[in-house]
N, C-alpha and C positions, 0 to 999 in steps of 0.2 A: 396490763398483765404483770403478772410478778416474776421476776427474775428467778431461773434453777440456780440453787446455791451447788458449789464446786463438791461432788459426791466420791470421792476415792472408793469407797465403798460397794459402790456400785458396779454388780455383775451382768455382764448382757449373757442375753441368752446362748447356752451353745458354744461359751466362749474358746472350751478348749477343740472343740471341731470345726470352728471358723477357722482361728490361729492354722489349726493342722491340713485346713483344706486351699485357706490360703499363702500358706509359706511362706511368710514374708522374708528376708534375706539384707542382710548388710548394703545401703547405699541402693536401694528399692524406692521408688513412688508408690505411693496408693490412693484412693481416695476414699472414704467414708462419707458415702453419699446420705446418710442419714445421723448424726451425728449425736445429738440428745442430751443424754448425759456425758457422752462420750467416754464409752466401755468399751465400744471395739478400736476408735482413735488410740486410748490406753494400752490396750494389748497389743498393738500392732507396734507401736512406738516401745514397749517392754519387752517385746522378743527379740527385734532387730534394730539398728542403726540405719531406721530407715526415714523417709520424711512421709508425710500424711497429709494430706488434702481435707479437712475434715467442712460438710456442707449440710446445712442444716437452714428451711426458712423459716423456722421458730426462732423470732427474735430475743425469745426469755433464755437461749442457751448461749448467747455470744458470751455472758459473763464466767462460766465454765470453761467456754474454749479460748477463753485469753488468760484463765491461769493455769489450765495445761498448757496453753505455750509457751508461758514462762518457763511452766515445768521442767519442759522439755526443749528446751531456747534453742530454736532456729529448725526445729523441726515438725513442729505443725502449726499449719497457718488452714485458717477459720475463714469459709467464704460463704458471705449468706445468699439465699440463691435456692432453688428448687435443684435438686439433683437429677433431674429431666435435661439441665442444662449443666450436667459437669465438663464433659468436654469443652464446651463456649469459656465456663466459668475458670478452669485450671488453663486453657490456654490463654486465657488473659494475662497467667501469670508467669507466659513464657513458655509451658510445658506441653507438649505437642501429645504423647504417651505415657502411658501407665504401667507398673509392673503388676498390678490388682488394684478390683473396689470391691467393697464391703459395702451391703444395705442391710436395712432390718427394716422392713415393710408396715405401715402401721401405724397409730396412736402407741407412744412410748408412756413407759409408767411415769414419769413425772405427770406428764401432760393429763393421764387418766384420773391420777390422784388430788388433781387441781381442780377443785369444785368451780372456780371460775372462770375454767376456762368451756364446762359443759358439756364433755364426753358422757360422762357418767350420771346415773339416778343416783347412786349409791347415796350421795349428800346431794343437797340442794343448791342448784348454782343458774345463772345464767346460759339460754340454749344458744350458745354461738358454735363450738363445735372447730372452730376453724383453725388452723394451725401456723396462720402468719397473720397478719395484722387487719386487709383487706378483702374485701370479696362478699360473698352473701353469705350469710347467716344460716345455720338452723331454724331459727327465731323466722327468717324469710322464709323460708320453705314450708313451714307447716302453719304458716299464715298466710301467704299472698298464691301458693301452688294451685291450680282446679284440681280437686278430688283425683280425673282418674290421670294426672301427673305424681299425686304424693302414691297413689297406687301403686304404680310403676316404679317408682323410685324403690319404693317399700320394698316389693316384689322382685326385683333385677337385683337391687344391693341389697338386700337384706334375706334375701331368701326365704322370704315370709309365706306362708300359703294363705295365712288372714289380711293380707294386705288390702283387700278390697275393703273390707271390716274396720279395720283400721283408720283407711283412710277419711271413710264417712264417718268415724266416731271424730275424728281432727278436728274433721269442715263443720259438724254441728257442735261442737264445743268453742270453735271461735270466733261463731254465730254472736257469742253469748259476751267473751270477752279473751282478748289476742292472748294467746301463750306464749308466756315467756323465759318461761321455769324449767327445769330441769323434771323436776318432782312434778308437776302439775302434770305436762306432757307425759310421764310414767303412769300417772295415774289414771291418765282419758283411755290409754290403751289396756289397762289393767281391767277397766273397768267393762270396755268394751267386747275384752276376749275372755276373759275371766280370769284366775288364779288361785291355782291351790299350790301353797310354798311345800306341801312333803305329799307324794301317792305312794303308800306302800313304804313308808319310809326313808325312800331315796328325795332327797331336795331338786327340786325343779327350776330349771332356766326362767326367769324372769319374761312376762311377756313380752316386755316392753326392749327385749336386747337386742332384737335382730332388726327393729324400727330403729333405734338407735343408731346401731352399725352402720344401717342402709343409707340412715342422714350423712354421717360422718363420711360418711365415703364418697358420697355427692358431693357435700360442699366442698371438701379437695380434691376433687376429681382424683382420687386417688389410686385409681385401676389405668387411667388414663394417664398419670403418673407412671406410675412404675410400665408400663408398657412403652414410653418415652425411653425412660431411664434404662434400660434394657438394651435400645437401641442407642445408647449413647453412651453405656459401656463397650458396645459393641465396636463403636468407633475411636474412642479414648484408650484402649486397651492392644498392647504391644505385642507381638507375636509371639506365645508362651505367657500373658499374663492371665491372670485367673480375675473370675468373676463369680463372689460366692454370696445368695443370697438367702435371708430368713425369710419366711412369710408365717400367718397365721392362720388365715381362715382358706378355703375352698377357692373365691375370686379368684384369689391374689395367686394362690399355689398353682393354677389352671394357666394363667396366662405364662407362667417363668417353665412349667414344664413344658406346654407347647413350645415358647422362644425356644429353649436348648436343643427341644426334638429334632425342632425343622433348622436351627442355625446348627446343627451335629448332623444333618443328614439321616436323624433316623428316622425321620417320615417317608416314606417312599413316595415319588414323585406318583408314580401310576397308581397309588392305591385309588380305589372304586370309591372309600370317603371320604376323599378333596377335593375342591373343585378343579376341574378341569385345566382353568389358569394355572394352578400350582402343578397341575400335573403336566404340564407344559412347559414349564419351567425351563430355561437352560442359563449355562455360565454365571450360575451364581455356586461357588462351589461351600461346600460347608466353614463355618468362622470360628468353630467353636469346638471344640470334642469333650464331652462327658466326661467329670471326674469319679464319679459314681454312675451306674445305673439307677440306682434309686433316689430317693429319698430319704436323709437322717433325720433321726428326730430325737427329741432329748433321753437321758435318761432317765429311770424313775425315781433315782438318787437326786438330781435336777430337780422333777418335777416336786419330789418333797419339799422343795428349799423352796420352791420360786413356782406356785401352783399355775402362773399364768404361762409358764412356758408348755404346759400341757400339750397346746395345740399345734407349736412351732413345727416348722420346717424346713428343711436347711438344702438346698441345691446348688452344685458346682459344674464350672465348664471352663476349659481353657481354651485360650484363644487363641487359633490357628494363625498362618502369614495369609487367608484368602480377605481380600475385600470384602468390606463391609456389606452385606446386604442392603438392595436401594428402595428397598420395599416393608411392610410390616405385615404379615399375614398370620400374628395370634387369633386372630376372632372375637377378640372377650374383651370387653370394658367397655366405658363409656364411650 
C-alpha cells in the first residue's frame, strides 16, 4: 500500500460544526477515533491547547500522524488499533478518560481515490476493499461466497433490491474465470442489471455502487465497528465530555441515532415498539443527553466545495456522570 502523503490542505467534512459541537478547551483529551488524513486531529489541536488521541488502522496514515506530531510536539500521539478499542488502546497510554472523541464513519477520500486499494470502479484497481493490512478480501467474497450469501450481503449492506440478480450474475461469471478487478466486477453487474448514464437528463447512480458499498462494509465489519465504538466512547468519555459523530449513508446514521436515543432516555421504556426486555429495563439510568435533537448536515456552500459531503451527518451527545450501559440494544449491523 502506498503511504498518504502529509495533506495541510485537507478539509474534513463539517469542520466548523464538529469544532462547535465538540468544544474542545485548553489542557482537554480527545480522541479521534478515525483519524485519515487527520483533519479533525488538525482542528482540534488549532482551536485549543489540547492533546489528541489520534487512532486510525490504515497503516498508509501513520506517515501523516508522525508529522503532525511533530507539528504539534508532544500533543498528538498516533495509536494504530481499530477505534472499537479506544478505551483499551488510550489506557494503555495511562489515560483512564476523555474530555471528547471525534469519528467520521466510512471509507475516507484518500482511501476512495487510491485505485489500489479497491473501493472504487471509478479507475481500475485491485478488489481488496480492506482498510488495514489483514483479513478477507473483496476479491474472497465474490469468489469463494454461495450465491444466496453474496445476496444477502448485497441486500443488508448495500440496500440493493437486485441483489438476488446480482448475485447470480457474480457466481456465473466466476464459473468462467475468478474476479479480480475492480472494473471487471462493475461491469458483471452492469451488465446484469442494465444502465443508462442520463433518463431524462438527470445522471444516474452507477449500478454497481450500492454492491460495492455492501462489500466494503463486510469486509470491515464496519456497522459492527462503529456499534463497538459507540460503546467504547461511551465508557472512555468523562462526565461532561462530548461524543460527536459523522456518518454517511442510512446503516451507519440508524445505528448512532438509536445509541443516543435510548443511551439519552428518549426511547420510552413502555413503548408497544420494543421488546419487552427493554421495556423492562431498570437501573440503567441515561449516559448521554442530546446536543441537538436532530441531525446537521452540511451546507450547500460545503456541498459546492466538496460534493461527497452531500450525504453527511453529524450527531452529538454529552456524556452524563450515570454508568455505562452493560448491554448493546441498537438492533442494526452485523
Amino acid at each position: 500500500m502506498a503511504e498518504f502523503a502529509s495533506d495541510t490542505r485537507h478539509f474534513p467534512v463539517m469542520r466548523a460544526e464538529v469544532m462547535a459541537m465538540s468544544s474542545p478547551a485548553d489542557g482537554e483529551i480527545f480522541v479521534d477515533g478515525t483519524f485519515g488524513a487527520g483533519g479533525y486531529s488538525r482542528a482540534l489541536l488549532e482551536v485549543a491547547s489540547c492533546t489528541v488521541y489520534a487512532i486510525d488502522r490504515d497503516p498508509t496514515v501513520q506517515a501523516t500522524a508522525c508529522a503532525m506530531a511533530a507539528e504539534f510536539s508532544g500533543r498528538l500521539h498516533f495509536l494504530p488499533g481499530c477505534f472499537s478499542r479506544m478505551d483499551d488502546l488510550v489506557a494503555a497510554q495511562g489515560v483512564e478518560l476523555v474530555d471528547g472523541v471525534v469519528l467520521d464513519i466510512g471509507v475516507s477520500s484518500m482511501q476512495f481515490d487510491d485505485a489500489e486499494r479497491g473501493f472504487s470502479f471509478q479507475n481500475d484497481g485491485p478488489l481488496s476493499m480492506r482498510m488495514s493490512d489483514g483479513g478477507v478480501s473483496a476479491a474472497d467474497v465474490v469468489n469463494d461466497f454461495e450465491e444466496s450469501e453474496l445476496a444477502r450481503i448485497i441486500y443488508e449492506y448495500g440496500e440493493e433490491k437486485k441483489s438476488r440478480r446480482i448475485a447470480g450474475a457474480i457466481v456465473a461469471a466466476r464459473a468462467h474465470e475468478k474476479i479480480t478487478r475492480t472494473v471487471h466486477l462493475a461491469g458483471i453487474i452492469e451488465k446484469a442489471v442494465g444502465y443508462r448514464r442520463y433518463i431524462r437528463g438527470k445522471k444516474q447512480k452507477h449500478p454497481a455502487t450500492r454492491t460495492f458499498q455492501a462489500l466494503r462494509i463486510y469486509v470491515n465489519d464496519e456497522l459492527g465497528e462503529l456499534r463497538r465504538g459507540l460503546m467504547a466512547a461511551e465508557r472512555i468519555l468523562a462526565p461532561g465530555g462530548r461524543l460527536c459523530v459523522v456518518s454517511f449513508h442510512s446503516l451507519e446514521d440508524r445505528i448512532i441515532k438509536r445509541f443516543f436515543k435510548q443511551r439519552s432516555g428518549d426511547i420510552s421504556r413502555g413503548s408497544r415498539h420494543l421488546p419487552q426486555a427493554l421495556a423492562e429495563r431498570d437501573g440503567e439510568a441515561p449516559s448521554f443527553r442530546m446536543i441537538t435533537r436532530g441531525v446537521i448536515k452540511p451546507s450547500k456552500r460545503e456541498i459546492g466545495q466538496n460534493i461527497r459531503s452531500r450525504s453527511a451527518k453529524l450527531r452529538g451527545a454529552i456524556r452524563t456522570a450515570a454508568a455505562p450501559w452493560t448491554s448493546d440494544e441498537t438492533g442494526e449491523g452485523k
